[in-house]
C-alpha positions as a LaTeX table, in Angstrom:
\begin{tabular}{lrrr}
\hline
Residue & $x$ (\AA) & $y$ (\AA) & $z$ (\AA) \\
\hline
Unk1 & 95.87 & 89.55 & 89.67 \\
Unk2 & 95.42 & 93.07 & 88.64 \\
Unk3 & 98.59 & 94.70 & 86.54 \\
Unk4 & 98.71 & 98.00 & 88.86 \\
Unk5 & 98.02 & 95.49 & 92.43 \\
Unk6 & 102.02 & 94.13 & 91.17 \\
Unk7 & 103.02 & 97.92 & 90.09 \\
Unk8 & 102.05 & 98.90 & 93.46 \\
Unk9 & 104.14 & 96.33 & 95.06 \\
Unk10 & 107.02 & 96.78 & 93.03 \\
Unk11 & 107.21 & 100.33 & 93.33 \\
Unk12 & 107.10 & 100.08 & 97.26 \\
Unk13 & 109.79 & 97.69 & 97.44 \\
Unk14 & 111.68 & 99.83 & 94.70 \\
Unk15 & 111.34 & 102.94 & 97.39 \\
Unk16 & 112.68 & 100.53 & 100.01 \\
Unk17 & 115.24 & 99.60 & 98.10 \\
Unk18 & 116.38 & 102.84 & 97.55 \\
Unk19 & 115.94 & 104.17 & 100.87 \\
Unk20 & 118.03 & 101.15 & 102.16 \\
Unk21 & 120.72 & 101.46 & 99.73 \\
Unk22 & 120.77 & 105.45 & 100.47 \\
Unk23 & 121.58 & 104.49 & 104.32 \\
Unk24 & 124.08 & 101.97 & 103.25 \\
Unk25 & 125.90 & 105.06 & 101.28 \\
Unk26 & 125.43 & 107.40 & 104.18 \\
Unk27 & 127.21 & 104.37 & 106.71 \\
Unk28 & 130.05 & 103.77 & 104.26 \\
Unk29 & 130.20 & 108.30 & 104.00 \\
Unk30 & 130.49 & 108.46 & 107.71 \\
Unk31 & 133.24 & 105.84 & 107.97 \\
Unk32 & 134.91 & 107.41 & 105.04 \\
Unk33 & 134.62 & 104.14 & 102.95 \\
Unk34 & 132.72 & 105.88 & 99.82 \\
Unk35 & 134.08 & 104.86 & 96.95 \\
Unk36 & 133.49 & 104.98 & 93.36 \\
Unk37 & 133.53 & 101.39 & 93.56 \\
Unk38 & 131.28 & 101.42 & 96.81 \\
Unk39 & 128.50 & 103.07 & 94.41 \\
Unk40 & 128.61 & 101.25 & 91.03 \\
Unk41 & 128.43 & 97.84 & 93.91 \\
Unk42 & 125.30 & 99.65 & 95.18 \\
Unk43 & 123.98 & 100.47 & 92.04 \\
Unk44 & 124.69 & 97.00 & 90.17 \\
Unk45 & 123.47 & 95.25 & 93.73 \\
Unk46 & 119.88 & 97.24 & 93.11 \\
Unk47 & 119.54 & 97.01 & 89.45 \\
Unk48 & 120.13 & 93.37 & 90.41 \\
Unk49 & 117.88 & 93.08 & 93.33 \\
Unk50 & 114.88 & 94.94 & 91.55 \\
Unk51 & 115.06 & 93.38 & 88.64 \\
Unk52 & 115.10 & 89.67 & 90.17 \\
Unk53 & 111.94 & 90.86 & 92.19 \\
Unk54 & 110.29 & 92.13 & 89.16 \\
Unk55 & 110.22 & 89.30 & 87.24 \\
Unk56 & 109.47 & 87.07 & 90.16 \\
Unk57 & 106.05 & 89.52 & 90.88 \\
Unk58 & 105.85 & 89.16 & 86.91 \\
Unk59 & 105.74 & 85.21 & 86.59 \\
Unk60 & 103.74 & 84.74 & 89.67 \\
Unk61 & 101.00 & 87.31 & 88.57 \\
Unk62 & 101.32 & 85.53 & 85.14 \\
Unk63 & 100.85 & 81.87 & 86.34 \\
Unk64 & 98.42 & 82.76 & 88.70 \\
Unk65 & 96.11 & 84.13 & 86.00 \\
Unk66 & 96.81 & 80.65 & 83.81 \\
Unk67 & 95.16 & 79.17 & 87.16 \\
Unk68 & 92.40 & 81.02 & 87.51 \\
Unk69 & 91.73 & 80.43 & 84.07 \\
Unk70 & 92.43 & 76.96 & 83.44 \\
Unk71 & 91.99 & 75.82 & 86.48 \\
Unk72 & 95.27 & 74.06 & 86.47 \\
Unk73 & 97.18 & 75.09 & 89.91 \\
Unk74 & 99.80 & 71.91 & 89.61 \\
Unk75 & 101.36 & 73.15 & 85.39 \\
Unk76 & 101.03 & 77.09 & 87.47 \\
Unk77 & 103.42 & 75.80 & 90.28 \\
Unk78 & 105.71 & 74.37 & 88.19 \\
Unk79 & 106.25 & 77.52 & 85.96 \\
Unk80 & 106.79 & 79.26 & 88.88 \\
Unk81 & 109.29 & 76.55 & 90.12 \\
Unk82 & 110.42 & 76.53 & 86.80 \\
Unk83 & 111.18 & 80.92 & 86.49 \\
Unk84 & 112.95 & 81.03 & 90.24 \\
Unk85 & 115.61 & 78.06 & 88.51 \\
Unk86 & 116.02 & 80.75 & 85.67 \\
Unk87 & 115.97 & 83.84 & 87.51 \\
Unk88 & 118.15 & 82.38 & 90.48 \\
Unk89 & 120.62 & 81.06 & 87.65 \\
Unk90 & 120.45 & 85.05 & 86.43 \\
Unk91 & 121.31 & 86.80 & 89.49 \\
Unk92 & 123.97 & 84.28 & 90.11 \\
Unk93 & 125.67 & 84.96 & 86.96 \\
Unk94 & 125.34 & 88.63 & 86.74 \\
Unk95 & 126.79 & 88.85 & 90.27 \\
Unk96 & 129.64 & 86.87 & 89.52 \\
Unk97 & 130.25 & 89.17 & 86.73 \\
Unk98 & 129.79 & 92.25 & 88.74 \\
Unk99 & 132.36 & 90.72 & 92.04 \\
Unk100 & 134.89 & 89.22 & 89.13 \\
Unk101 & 134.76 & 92.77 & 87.78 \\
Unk102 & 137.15 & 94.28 & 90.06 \\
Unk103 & 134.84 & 97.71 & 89.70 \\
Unk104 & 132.22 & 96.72 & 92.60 \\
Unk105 & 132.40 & 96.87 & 96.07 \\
Unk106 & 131.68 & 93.24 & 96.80 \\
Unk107 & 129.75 & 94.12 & 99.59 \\
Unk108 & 127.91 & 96.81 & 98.53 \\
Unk109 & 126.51 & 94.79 & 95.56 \\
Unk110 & 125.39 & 92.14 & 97.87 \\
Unk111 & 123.67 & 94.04 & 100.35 \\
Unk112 & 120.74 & 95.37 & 98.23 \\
Unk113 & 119.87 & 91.56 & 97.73 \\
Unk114 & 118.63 & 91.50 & 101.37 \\
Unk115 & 117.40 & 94.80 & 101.39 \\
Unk116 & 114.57 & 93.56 & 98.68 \\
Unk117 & 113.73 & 91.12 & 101.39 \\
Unk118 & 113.87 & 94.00 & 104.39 \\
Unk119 & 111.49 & 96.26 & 102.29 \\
Unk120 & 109.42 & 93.21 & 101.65 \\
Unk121 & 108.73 & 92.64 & 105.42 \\
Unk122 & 108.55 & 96.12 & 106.67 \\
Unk123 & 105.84 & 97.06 & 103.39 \\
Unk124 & 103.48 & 93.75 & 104.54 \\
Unk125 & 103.83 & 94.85 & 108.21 \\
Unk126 & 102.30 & 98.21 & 107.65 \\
Unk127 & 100.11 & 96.83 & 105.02 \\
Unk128 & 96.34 & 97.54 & 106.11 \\
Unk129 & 94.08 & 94.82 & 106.26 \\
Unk130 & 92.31 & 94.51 & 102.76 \\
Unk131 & 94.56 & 96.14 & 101.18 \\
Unk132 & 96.91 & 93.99 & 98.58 \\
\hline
\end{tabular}
């Protein structure tokens, strides 16, 4: 895998992100729900969110390379198995720290978890063929 194939990706599911998490903020305006609270949820939620999918692109670019090179795809799947135990262990705990807060909008933190699967979808839909 190429280093700027991953940057790519990232960076068009960071724009989705933030494009999501912008019409989440205009929603919660509108119904005059926009709290301080509302944004540090929306901005822990994202940091969150991002970061998770950046070190998932990270460790699957990374053991994908170790199986290309050693030929090895069995000791590449279980370091991937291996990272989404760590990183799901991660999220979990720096979620729980962000709802037991008090600061966050419990919702708004959570959302921008599902909107790094939305932008996911809607980037590979419009994804041309060939392109990675």
């Amino acid at each position: 895998m190429k280093n700027r194939d991953i940057l790519n990706q990232i960076l068009r599911v960071l724009a989705g992100e933030a494009l999501c998490i912008a019409l989440m903020l205009a929603v919660y305006a509108l119904l005059h729900k926009l709290t301080a609270a509302v944004l540090l949820g929306a901005l822990a939620g994202g940091v969150i969110a991002i970061g998770n999918f950046f070190f998932l692109a990270m460790s699957v670019a990374r053991a994908a390379d170790k199986a290309v090179e050693t030929g090895n795809t069995a000791k590449a799947s279980a370091e991937i198995r291996g990272g989404t135990m760590g990183r799901l262990l991660a999220v979990f705990l720096l979620l729980f720290v962000v709802l037991k807060s008090g600061y966050c909008d419990p919702i708004a933190a959570l959302l921008p978890l599902i909107f790094v699967q939305l932008s996911l979808r809607v980037t590979e839909f419009f994804r041309k063929d060939g392109e990675t």
